[in-house]
Residue frames as qw, qx, qy, qz and C-alpha x, y, z in Angstrom:
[[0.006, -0.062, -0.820, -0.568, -131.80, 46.79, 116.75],
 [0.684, -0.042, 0.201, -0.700, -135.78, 47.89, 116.44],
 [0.558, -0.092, 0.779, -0.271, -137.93, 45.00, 117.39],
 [0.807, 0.487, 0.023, -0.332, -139.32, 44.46, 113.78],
 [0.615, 0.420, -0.640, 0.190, -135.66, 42.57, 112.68],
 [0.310, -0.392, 0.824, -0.268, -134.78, 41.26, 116.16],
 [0.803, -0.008, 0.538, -0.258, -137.54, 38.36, 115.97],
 [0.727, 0.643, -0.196, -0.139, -135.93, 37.80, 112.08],
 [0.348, -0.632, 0.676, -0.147, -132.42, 36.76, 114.36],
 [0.582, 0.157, -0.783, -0.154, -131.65, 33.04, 114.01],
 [0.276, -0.080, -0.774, 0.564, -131.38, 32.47, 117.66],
 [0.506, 0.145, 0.224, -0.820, -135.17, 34.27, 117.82],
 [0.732, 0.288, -0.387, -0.481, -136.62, 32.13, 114.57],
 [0.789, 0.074, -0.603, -0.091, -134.81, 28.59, 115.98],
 [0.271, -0.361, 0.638, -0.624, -134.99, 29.17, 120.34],
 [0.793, -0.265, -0.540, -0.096, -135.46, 25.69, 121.77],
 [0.068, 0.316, -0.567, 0.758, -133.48, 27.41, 124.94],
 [0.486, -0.148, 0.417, -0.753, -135.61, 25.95, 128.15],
 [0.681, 0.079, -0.351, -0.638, -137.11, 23.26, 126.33],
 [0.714, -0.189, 0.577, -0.349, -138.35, 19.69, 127.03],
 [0.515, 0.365, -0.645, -0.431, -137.66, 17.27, 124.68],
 [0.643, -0.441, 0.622, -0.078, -138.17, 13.76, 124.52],
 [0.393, 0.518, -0.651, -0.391, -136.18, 11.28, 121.66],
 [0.951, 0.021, 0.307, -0.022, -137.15, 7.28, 121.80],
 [0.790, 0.317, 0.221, 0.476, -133.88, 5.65, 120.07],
 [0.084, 0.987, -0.116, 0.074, -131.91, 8.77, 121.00],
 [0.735, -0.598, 0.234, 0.220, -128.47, 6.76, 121.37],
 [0.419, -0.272, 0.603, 0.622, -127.21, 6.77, 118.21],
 [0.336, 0.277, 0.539, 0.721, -127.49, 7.38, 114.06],
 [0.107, -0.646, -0.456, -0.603, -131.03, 9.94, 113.61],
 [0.384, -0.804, -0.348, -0.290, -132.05, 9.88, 116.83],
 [0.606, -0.246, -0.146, 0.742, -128.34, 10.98, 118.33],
 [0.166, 0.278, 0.069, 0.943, -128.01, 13.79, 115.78],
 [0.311, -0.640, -0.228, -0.665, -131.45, 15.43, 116.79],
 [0.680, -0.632, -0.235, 0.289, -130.55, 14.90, 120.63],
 [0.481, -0.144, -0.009, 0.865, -127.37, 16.77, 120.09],
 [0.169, 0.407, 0.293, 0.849, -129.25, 19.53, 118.11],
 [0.404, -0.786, -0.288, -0.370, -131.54, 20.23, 120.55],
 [0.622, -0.655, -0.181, 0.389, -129.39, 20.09, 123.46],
 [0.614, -0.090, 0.043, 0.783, -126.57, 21.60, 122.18],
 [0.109, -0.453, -0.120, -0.877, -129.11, 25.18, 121.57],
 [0.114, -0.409, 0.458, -0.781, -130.26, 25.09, 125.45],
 [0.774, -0.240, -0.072, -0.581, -132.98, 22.16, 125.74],
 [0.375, -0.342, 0.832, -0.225, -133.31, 19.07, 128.16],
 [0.627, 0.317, -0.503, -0.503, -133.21, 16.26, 126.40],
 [0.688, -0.218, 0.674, -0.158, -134.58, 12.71, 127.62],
 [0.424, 0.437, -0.764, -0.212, -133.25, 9.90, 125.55],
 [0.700, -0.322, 0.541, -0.336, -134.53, 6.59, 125.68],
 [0.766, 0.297, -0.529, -0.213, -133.92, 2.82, 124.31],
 [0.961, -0.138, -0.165, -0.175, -133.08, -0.74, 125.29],
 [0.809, 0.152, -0.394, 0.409, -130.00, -0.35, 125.77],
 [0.442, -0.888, 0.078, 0.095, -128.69, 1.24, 129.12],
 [0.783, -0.194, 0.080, 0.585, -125.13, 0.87, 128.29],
 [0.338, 0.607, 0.468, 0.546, -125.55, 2.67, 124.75],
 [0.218, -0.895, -0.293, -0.256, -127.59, 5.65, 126.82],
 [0.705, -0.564, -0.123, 0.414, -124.73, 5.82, 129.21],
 [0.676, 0.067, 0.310, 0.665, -122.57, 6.12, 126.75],
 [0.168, 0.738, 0.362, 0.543, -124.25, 9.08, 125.28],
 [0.437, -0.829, -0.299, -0.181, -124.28, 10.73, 128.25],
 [0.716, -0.531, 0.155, 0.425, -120.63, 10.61, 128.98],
 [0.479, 0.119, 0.346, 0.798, -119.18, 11.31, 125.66],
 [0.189, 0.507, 0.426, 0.725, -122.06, 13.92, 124.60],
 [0.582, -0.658, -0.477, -0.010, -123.87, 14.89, 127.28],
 [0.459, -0.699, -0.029, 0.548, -120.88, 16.35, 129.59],
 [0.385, -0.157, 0.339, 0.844, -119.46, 18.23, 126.77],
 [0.280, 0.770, 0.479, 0.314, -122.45, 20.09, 125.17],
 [0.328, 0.088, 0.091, 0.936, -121.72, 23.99, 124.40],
 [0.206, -0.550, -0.021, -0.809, -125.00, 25.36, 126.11],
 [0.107, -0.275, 0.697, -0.654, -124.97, 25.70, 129.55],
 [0.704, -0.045, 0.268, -0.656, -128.70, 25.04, 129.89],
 [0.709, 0.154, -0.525, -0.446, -128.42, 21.80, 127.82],
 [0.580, -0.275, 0.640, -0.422, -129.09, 18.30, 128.91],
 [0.632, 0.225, -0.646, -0.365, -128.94, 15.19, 128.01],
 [0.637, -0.198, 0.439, -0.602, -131.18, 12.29, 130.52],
 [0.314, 0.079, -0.945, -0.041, -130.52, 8.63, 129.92],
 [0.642, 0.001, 0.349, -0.682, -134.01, 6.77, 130.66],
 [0.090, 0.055, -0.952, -0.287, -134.34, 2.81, 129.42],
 [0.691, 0.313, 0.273, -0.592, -137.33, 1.93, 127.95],
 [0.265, 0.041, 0.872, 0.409, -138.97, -0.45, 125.52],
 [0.412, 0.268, -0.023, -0.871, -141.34, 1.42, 123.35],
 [0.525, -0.034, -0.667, -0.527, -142.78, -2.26, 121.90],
 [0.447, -0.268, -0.833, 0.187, -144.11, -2.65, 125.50],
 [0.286, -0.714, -0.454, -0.450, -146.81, -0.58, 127.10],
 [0.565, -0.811, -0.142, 0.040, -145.88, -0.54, 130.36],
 [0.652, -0.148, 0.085, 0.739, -142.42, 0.28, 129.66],
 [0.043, 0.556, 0.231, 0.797, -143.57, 3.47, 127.46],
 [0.445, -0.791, -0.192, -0.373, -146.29, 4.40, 130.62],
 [0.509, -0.851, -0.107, 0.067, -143.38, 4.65, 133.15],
 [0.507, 0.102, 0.234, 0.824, -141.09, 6.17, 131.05],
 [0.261, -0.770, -0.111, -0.571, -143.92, 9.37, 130.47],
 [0.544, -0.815, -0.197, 0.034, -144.54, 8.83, 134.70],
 [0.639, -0.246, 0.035, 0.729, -140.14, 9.11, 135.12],
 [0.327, 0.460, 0.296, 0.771, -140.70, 12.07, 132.81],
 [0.332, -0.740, -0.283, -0.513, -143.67, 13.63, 134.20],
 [0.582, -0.654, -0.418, 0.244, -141.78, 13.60, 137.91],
 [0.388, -0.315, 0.058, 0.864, -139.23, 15.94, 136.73],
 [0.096, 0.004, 0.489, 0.867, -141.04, 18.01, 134.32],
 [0.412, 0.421, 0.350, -0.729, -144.72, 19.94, 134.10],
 [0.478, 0.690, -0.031, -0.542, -144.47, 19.47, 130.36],
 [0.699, 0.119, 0.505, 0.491, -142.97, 18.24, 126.77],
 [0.309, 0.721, -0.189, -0.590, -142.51, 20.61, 124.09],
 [0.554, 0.457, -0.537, -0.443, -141.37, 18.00, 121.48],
 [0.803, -0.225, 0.534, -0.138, -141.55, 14.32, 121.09],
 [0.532, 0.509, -0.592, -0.327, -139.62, 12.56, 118.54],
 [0.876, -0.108, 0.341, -0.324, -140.13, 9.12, 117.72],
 [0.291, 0.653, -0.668, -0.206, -137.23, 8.03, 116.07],
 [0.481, -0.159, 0.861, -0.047, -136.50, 4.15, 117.93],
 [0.872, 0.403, -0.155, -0.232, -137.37, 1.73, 114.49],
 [0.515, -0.309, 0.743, 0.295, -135.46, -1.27, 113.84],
 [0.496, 0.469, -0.288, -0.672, -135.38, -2.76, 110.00],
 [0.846, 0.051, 0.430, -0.310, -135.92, -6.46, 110.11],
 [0.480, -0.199, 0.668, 0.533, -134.74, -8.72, 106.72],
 [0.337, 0.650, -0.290, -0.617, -134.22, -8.37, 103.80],
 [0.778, 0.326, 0.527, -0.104, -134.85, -10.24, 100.44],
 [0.054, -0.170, 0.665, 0.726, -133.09, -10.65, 96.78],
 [0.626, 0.452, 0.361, -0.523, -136.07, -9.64, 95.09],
 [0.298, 0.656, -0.513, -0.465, -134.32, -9.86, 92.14],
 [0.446, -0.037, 0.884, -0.139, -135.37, -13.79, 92.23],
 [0.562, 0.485, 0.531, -0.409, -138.04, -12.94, 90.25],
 [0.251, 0.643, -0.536, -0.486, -135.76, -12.12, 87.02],
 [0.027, 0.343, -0.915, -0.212, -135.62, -15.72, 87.04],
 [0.316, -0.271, -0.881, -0.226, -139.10, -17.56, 87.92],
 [0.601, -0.514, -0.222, -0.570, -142.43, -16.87, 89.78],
 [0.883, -0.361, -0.221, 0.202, -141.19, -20.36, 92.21],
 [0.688, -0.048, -0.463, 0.556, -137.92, -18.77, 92.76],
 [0.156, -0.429, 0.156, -0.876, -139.27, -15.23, 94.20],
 [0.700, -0.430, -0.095, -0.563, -141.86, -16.83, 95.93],
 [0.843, -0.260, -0.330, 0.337, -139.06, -18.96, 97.85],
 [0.363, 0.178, -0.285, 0.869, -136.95, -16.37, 98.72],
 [0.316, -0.440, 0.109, -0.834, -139.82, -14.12, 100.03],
 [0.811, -0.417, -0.360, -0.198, -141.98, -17.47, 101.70],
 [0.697, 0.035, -0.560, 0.446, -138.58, -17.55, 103.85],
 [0.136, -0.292, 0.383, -0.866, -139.31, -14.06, 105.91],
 [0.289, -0.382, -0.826, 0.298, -140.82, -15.43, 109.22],
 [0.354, -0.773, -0.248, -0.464, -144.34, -13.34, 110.06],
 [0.574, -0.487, -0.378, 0.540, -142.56, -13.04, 113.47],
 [0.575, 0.020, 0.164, 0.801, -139.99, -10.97, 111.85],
 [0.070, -0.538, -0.416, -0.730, -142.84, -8.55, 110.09],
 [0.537, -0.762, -0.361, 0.023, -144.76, -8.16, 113.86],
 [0.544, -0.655, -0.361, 0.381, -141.90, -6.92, 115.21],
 [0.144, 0.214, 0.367, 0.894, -141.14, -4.70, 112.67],
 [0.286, -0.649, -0.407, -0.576, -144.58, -3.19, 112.60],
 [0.504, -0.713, -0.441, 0.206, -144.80, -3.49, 116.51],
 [0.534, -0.209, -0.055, 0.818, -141.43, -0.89, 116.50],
 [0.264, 0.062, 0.389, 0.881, -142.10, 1.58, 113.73],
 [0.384, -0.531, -0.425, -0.625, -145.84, 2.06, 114.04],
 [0.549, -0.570, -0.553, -0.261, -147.15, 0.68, 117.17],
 [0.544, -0.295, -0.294, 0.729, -143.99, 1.63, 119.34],
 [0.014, 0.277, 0.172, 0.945, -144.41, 5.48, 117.60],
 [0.272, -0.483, -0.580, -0.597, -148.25, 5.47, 118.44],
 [0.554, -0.697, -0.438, -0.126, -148.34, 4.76, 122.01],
 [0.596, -0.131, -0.154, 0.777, -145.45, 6.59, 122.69],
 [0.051, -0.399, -0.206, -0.892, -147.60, 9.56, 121.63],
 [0.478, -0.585, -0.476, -0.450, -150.40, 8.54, 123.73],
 [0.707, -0.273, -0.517, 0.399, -148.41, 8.19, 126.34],
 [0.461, -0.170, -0.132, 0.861, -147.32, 11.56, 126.43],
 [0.026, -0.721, -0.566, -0.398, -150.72, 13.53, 125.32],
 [0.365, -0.890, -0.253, 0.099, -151.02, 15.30, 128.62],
 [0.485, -0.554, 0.100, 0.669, -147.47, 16.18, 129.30],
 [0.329, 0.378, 0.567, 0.653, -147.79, 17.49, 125.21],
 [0.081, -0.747, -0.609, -0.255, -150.58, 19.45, 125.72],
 [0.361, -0.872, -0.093, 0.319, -149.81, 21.16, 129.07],
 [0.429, -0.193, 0.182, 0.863, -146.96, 22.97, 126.35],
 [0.102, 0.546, 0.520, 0.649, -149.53, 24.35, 124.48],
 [0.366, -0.779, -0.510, 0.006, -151.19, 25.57, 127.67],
 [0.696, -0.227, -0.043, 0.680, -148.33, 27.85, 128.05],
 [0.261, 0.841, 0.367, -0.300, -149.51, 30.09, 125.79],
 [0.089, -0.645, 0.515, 0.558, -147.35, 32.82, 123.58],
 [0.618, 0.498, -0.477, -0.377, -148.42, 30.82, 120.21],
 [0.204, 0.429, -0.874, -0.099, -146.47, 27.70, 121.33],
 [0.906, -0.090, -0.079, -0.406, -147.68, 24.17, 120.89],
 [0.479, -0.422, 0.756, -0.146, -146.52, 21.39, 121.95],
 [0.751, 0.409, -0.240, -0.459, -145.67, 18.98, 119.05],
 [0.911, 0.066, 0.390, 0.118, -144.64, 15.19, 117.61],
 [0.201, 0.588, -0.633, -0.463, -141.69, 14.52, 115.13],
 [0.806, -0.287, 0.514, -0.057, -142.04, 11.46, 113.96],
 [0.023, -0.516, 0.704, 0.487, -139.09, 9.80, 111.88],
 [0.881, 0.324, 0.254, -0.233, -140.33, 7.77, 109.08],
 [0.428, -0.229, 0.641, 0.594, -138.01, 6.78, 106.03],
 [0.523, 0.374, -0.432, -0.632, -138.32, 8.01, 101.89],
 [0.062, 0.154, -0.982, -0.093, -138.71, 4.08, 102.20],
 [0.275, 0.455, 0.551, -0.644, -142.14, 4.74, 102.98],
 [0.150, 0.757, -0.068, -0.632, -142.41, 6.57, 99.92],
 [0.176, 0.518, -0.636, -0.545, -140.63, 4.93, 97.10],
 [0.913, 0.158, 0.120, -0.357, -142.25, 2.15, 95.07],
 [0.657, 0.334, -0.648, 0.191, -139.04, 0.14, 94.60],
 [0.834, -0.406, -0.373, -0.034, -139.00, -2.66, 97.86],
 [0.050, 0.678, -0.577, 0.453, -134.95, -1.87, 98.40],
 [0.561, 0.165, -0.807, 0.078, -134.84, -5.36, 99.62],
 [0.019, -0.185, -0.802, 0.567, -136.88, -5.51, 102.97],
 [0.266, -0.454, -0.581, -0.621, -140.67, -4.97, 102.19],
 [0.526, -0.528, -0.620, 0.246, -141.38, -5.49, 105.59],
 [0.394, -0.270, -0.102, 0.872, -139.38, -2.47, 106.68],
 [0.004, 0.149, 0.487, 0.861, -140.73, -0.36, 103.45],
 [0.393, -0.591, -0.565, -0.420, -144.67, -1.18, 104.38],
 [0.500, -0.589, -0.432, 0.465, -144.06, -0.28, 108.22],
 [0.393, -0.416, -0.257, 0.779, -143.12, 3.19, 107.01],
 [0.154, -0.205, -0.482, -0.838, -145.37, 3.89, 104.71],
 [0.431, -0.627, -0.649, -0.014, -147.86, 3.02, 107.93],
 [0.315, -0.620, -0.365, 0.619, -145.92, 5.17, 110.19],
 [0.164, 0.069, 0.306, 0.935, -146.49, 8.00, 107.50],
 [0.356, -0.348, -0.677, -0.542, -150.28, 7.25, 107.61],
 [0.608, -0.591, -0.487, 0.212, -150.19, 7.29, 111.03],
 [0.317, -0.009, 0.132, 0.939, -148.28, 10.53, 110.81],
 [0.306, -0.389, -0.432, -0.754, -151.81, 11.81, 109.01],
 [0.550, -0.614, -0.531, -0.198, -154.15, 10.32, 111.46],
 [0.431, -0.443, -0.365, 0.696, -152.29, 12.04, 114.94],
 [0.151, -0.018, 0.072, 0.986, -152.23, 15.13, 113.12],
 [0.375, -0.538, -0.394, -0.644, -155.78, 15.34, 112.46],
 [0.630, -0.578, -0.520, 0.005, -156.77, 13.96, 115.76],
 [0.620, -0.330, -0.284, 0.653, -154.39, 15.59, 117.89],
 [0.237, 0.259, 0.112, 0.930, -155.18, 19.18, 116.57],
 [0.215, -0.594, -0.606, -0.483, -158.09, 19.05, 118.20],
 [0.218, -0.646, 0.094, -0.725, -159.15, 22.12, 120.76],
 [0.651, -0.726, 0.017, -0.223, -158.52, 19.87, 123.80],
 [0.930, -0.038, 0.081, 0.357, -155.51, 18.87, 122.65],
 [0.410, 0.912, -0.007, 0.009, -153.78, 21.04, 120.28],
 [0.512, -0.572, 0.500, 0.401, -150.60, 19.56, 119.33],
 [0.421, 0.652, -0.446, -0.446, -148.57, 19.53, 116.47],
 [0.903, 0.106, 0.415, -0.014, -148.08, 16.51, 114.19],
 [0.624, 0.735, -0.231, -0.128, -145.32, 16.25, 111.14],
 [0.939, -0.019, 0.342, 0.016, -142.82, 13.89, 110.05],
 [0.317, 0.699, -0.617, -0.176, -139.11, 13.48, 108.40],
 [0.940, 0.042, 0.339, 0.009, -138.63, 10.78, 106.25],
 [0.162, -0.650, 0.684, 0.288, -134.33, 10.79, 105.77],
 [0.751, 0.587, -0.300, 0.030, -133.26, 9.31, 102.98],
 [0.822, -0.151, -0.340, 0.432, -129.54, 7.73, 103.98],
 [0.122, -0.739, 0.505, -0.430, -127.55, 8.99, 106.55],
 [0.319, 0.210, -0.865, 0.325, -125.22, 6.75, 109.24],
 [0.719, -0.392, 0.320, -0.477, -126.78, 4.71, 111.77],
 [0.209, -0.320, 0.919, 0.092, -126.15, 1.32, 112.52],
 [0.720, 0.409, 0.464, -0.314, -129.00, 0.39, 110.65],
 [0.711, 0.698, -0.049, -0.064, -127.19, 1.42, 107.23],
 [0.570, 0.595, -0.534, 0.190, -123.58, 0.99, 108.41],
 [0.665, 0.203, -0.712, 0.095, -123.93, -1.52, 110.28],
 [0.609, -0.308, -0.441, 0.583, -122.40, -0.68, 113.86],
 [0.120, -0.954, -0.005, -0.273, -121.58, 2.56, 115.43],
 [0.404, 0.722, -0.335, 0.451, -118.49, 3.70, 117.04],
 [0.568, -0.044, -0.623, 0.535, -117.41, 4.64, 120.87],
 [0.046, 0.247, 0.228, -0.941, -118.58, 7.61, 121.04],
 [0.440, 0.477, 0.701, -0.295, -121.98, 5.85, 119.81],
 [0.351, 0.686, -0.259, -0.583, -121.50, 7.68, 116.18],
 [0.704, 0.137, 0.667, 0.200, -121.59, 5.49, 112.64],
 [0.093, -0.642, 0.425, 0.631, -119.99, 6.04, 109.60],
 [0.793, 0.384, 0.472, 0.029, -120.45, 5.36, 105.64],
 [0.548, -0.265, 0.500, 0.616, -117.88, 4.96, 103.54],
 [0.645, 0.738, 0.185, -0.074, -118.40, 7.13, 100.27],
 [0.409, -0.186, 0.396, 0.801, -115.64, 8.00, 97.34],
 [0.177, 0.334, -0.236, -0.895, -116.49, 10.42, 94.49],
 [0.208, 0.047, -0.833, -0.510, -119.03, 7.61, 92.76],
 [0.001, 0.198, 0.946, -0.257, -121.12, 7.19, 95.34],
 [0.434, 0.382, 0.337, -0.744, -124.07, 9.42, 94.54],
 [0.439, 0.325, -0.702, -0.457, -123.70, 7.98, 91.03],
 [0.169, -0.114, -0.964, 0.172, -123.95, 3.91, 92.59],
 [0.121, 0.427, 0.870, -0.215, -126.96, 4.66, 94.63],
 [0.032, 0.630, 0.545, 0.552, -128.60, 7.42, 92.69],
 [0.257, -0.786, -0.354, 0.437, -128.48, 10.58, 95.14],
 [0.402, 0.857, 0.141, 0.291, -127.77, 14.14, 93.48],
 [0.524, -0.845, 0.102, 0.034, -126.51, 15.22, 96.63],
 [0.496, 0.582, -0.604, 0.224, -123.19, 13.18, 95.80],
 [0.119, 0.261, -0.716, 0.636, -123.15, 11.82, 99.50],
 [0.295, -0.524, -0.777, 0.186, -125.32, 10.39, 102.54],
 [0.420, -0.870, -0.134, -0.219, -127.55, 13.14, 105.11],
 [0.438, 0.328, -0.490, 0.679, -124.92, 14.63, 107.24],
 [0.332, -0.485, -0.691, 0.422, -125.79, 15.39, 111.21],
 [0.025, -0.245, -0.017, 0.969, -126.25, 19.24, 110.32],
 [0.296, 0.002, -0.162, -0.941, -128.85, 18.40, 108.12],
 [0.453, -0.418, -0.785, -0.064, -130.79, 16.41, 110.24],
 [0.209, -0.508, -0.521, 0.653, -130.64, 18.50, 112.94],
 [0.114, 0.126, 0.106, -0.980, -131.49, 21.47, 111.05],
 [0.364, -0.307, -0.756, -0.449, -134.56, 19.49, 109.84],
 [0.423, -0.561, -0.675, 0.225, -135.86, 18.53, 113.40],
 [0.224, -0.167, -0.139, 0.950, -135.34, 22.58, 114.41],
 [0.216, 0.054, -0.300, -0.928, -137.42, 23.89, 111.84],
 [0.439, -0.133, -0.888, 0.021, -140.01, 21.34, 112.89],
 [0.362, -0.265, -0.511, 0.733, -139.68, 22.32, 116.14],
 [0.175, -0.285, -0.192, 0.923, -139.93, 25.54, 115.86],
 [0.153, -0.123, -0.411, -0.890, -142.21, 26.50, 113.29],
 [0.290, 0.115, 0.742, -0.593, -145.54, 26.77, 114.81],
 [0.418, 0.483, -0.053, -0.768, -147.32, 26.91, 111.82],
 [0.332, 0.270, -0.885, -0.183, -146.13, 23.61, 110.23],
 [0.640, -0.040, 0.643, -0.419, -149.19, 20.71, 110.93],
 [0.849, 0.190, 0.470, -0.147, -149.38, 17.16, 109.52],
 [0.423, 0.800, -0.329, -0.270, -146.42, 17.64, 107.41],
 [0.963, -0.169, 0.156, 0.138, -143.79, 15.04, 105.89],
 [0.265, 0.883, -0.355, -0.156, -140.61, 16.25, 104.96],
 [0.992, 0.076, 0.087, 0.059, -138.47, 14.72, 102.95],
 [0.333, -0.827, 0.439, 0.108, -134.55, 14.90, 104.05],
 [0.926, 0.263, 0.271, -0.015, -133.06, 12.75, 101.04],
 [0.197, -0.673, 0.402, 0.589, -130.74, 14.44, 98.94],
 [0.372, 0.421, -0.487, -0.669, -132.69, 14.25, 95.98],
 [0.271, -0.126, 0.950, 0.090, -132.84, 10.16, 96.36],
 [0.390, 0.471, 0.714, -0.341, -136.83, 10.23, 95.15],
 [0.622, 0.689, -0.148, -0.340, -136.59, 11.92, 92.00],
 [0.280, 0.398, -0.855, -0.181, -133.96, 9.05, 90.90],
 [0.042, -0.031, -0.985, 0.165, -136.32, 6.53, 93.23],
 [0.326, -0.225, -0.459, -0.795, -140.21, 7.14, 92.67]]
């Protein structure tokens, strides 16, 4: 095939083959699928969160069964809302590895929720229902979703960088997951949650500028999914660490998605790919929704 259509190839246009990866919250719902997608096309993928069982788990069920040889999948516990947990998680990284090619921040939790819908009835009874969310509750919300995301970048600057140093065009870049909750101007019953990801969007902007800079030069850009399973939206997750959401033919109708249906793992993963791969793509947010924002503003 002449070389002017080979590089036009899929496997040319979406080669993560060799790569480094690392996923925060890579045991299950988002930050499973985009572990699998990257391993399962030839990269080593560390995977971290609080839970060592969880991570195990991944590793046994997904891990020994991936369908490229080169892939990997690296159980590593960490706690990304504690500093020194994040700095020797990078150092566990950096002993096996020169580099990162991607980082995805995915680990978020979503704190409570509220019946705004209090307010149909009286100023006193919204303003009980909301006085009841405990400012703990909001910290550790914000500490996850932003502050866990932020130094989880810093942590990994150098090992980021030294991909760029590689040359051949490639940089060494950030995913970081946010939510269309960010985005829409309807609360969707957890404000807390909502305002933490409309920071980690903003904070999305500020890495990208800062991080593009000529001793750095890494990439910055951001997918903010709309539903898809996790045990955040249904609840729990499975054995094989995987979570499910019940739909019937009404359900894009009920919550207002065109799609007809939640995010499926294909099109998350092909999200985080194209991400990935495109070198050309800085300080972007894509939105992976299935329409949900033009029915939610």
């Amino acid at each position: 095939m002449p070389e002017g259509n080979q590089k036009f190839a899929i496997n040319n246009l979406f080669d993560v083959q060799g790569w480094t990866v690392v996923v925060t919250g890579g045991g299950t719902g988002i930050g499973l699928m985009i572990t699998q997608a990257f391993a399962n096309n030839g990269a080593r993928v560390y995977i971290t969160g609080r839970r060592p069982d969880v991570l195990q788990t991944i590793e046994k069920e997904w891990g020994s069964k991936l369908i490229h040889p080169e892939g990997k999948i690296i159980p590593v516990p960490a706690d990304i809302t504690d500093k020194s947990s994040i700095q020797k998680f990078a150092q566990e990284v950096a002993r096996h590895e020169d580099h990162v090619d991607v980082l995805v921040n995915n680990a978020g939790i979503d704190g409570d929720t509220s019946t705004v819908e209090k307010g149909d009835e009286s100023a006193e009874a919204l303003q009980e229902q909301l006085w009841n969310e405990e400012m703990k509750m909001w910290e550790e919300v914000y500490r996850t979703n932003v502050m866990g995301h932020f130094f989880t970048t810093v942590a990994f600057l150098p090992l980021l960088s030294a991909a760029t140093k590689r040359g051949k065009g490639h940089t060494g870049s950030v995913i970081n997951i946010s939510s269309i909750s960010g985005i829409t101007r309807t609360s969707q019953h957890h404000i807390a949650y909502n305002t933490s990801k409309a920071a980690s969007i903003q904070l999305n902007t500020l890495l990208a500028q800062e991080l593009r800079r000529s001793g750095v030069q890494i990439r910055v850009n951001s997918i903010a999914p709309g539903i898809f399973p996790s045990e955040m939206t249904a609840s729990d997750s499975n054995a094989q660490n995987k979570s499910t959401i019940p739909t019937d033919e009404s359900y894009g109708r009920k919550k207002g998605i065109p799609a007809g249906r939640p995010g499926g793992e294909e099109d998350m993963a092909q999200a985080a790919l194209f991400l990935a791969s495109n070198q050309y793509l800085y300080g972007q947010t894509v939105t992976v929704d299935g329409g949900y924002l033009l029915e939610h503003p």
